[in-house]
C-alpha positions as CSV (number, residue, x, y, z in Angstrom):
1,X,43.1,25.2,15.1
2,X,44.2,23.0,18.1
3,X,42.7,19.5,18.6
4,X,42.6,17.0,21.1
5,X,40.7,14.1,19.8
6,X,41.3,10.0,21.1
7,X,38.7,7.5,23.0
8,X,38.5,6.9,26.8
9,X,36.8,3.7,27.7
10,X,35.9,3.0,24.4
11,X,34.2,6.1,23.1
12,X,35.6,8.5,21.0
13,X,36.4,12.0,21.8
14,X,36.7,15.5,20.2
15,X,37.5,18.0,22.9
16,X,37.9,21.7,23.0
17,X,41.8,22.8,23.7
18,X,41.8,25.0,26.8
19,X,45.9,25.8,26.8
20,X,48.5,24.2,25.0
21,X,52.5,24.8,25.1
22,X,55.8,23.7,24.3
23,X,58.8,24.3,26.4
24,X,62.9,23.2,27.1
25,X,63.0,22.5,30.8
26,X,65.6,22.0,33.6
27,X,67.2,23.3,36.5
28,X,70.0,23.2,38.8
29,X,70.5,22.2,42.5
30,X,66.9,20.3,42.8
31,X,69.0,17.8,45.6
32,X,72.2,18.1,47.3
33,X,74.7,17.0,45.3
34,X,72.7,17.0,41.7
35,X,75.1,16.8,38.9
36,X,74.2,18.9,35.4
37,X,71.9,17.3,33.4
38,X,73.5,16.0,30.4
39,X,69.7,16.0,28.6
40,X,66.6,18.8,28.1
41,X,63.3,17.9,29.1
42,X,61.0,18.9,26.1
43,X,57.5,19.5,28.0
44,X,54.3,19.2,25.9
45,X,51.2,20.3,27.3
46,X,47.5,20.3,26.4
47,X,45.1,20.8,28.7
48,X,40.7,20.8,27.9
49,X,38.7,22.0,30.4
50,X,37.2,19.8,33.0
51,X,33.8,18.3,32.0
52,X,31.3,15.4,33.5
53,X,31.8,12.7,31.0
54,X,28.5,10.5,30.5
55,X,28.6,8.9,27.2
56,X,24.9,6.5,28.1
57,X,23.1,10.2,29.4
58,X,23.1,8.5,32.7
59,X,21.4,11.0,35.8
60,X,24.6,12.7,36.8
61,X,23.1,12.2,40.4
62,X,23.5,8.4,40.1
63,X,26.5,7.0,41.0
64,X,25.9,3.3,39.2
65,X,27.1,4.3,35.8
66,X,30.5,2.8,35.2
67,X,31.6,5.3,32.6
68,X,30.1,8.7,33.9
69,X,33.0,10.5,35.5
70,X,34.2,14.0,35.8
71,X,37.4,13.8,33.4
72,X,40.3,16.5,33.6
73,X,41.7,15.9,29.9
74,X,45.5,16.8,30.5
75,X,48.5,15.3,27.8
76,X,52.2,16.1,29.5
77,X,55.2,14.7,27.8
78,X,57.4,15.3,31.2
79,X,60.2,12.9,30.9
80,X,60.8,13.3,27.2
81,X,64.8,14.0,27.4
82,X,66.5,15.5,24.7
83,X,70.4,15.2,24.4
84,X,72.7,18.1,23.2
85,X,73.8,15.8,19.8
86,X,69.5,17.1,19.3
87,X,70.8,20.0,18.6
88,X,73.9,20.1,16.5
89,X,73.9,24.2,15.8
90,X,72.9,25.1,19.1
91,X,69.7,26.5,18.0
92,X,66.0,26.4,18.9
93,X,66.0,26.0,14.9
94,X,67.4,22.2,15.2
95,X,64.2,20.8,16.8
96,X,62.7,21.5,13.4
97,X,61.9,18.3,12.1
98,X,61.6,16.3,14.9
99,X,60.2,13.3,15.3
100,X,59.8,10.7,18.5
101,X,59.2,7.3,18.2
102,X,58.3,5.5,21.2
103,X,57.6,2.1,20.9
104,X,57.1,1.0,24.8
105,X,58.9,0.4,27.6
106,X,62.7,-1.1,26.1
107,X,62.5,-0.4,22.7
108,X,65.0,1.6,21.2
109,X,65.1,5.5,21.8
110,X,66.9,7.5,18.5
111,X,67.1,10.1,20.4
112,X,69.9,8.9,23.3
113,X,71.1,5.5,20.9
114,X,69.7,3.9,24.4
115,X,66.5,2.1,25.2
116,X,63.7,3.8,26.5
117,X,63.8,3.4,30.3
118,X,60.5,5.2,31.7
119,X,57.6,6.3,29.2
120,X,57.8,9.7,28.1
121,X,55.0,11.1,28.6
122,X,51.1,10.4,30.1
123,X,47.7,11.4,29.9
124,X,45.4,12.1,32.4
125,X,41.8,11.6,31.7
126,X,40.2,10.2,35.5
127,X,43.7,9.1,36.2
128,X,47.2,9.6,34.9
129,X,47.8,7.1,32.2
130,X,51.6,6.6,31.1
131,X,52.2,6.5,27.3
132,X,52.3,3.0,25.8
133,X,53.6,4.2,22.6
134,X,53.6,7.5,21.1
135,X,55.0,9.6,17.7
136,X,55.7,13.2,18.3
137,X,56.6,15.8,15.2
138,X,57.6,19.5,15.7
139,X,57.8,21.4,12.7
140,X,59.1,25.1,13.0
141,X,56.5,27.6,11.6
142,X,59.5,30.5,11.8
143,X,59.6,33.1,14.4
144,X,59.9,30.5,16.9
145,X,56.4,29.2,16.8
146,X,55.9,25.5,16.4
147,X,53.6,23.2,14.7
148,X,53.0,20.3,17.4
149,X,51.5,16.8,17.2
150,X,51.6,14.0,19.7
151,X,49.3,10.5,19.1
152,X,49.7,7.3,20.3
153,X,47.6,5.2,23.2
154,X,48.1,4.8,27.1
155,X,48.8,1.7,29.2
156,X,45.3,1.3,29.8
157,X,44.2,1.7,26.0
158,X,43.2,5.0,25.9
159,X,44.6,6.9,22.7
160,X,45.3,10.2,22.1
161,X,45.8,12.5,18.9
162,X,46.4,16.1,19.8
163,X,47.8,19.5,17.4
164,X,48.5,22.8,18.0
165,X,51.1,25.5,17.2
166,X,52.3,27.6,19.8
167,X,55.3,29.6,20.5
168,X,58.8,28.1,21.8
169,X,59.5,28.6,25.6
170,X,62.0,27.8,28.4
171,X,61.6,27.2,32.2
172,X,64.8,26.8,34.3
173,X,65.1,26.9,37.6
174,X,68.1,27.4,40.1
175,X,68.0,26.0,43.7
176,X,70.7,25.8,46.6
177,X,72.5,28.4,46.0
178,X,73.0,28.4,41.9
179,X,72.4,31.6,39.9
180,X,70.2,32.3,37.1
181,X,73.5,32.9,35.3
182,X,74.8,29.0,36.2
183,X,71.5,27.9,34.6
184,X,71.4,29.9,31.4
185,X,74.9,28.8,30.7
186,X,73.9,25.1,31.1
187,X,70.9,25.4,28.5
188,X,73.8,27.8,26.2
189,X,75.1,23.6,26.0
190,X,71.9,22.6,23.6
191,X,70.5,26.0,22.5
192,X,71.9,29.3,21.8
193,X,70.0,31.4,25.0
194,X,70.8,35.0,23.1
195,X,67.4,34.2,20.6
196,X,65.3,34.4,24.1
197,X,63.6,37.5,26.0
198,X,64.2,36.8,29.8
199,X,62.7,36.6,32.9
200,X,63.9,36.4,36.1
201,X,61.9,35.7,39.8
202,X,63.4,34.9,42.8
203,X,61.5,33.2,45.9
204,X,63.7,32.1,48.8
205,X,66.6,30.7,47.6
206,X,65.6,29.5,44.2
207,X,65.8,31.7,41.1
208,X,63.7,30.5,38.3
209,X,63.8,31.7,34.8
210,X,61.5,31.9,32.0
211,X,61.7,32.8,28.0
212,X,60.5,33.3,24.6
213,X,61.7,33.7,21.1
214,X,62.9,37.3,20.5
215,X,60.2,38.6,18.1
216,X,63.2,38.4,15.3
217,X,63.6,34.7,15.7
């Protein structure tokens, strides 16, 4: 059952968990002259509906509660990068097991052997709220489904404790003339891209492609 449970302001909450997904992101050809990514992004996102928050049953018509608010509950771990040594098979398999530590902002990062340069993630409650610190597990369920859980607290005090398994994807995408074939072979350097089904779309001159775990996997 997926969870998103923390406090905002100071009061706790339990919310319902509208969509929730795991992914391996990146792309080619975003600016002129963009070099290949030596890291995957690994997005996290849970989303919970949008709701008028009004923890002292204020009238919603009043505008001189401090705390009533409509809040768009949204966790996305968009800058978590993830270098290829993540994954020493070349498999989706590797991130079995993982576990991020982030203690703030130039504290040690296991992952690169570097410090942590920008937060990796945020949450947005009223606003977006970077992560202060933050401990992420994925656990491999088998068949490419994952058991996800993210908690820590924000940079203004808000905390966060969210689960939920979902199903390994990937989202690539291909500007300025690169092909979808340029970008697959980029992700083939950290995972192994023959345990996906693929999708291809093309709008302009972008080619964007999407995948999940062959049914086998």
């Amino acid at each position: 059952m997926p969870s998103f449970r923390g406090t905002y302001q100071g009061f706790p909450l339990d919310l319902p968990v509208e969509e929730a997904a795991v992914s391996l992101r990146g792309g080619l050809g975003r600016w002129p002259g963009q070099t290949p990514s030596e890291t995957v992004n690994l997005v996290i996102s849970v989303q919970s509906p949008r709701f008028f928050f009004n923890p002292n049953n204020a009238d919603t018509a009043a505008d001189d509660d401090e705390f009533a608010a409509w809040l768009s509950p949204h966790l996305l771990t968009e800058w978590l990068d993830l270098p290829a040594k993540t994954f020493p098979t070349c498999s989706f398999r590797d991130l079995d097991g993982l576990r991020v530590d982030f203690a703030g902002l130039w504290t040690p990062n296991a992952l690169t052997k570097e410090d942590w340069f920008e937060t990796p993630g945020l949450v947005t409650f009223y606003g977006q709220e970077g992560f202060r610190s933050a401990r992420i597990a994925l656990d491999h369920r088998g068949g490419g489904v994952f058991a996800v859980q993210a908690e820590g607290e924000t940079e203004l005090d808000s905390r966060f404790d969210v689960a939920f398994e979902a199903p390994l994807s990937i989202d690539l995408a291909a500007h300025r003339g690169h092909t979808a074939e340029e970008v697959l072979a980029w992700l083939g350097g950290f995972v192994d891209v023959g345990d996906f089904d693929l999708a291809t779309k093309t709008y302009d001159d972008s080619v964007y492609v999407s995948g999940a775990v062959k049914a086998n996997g």
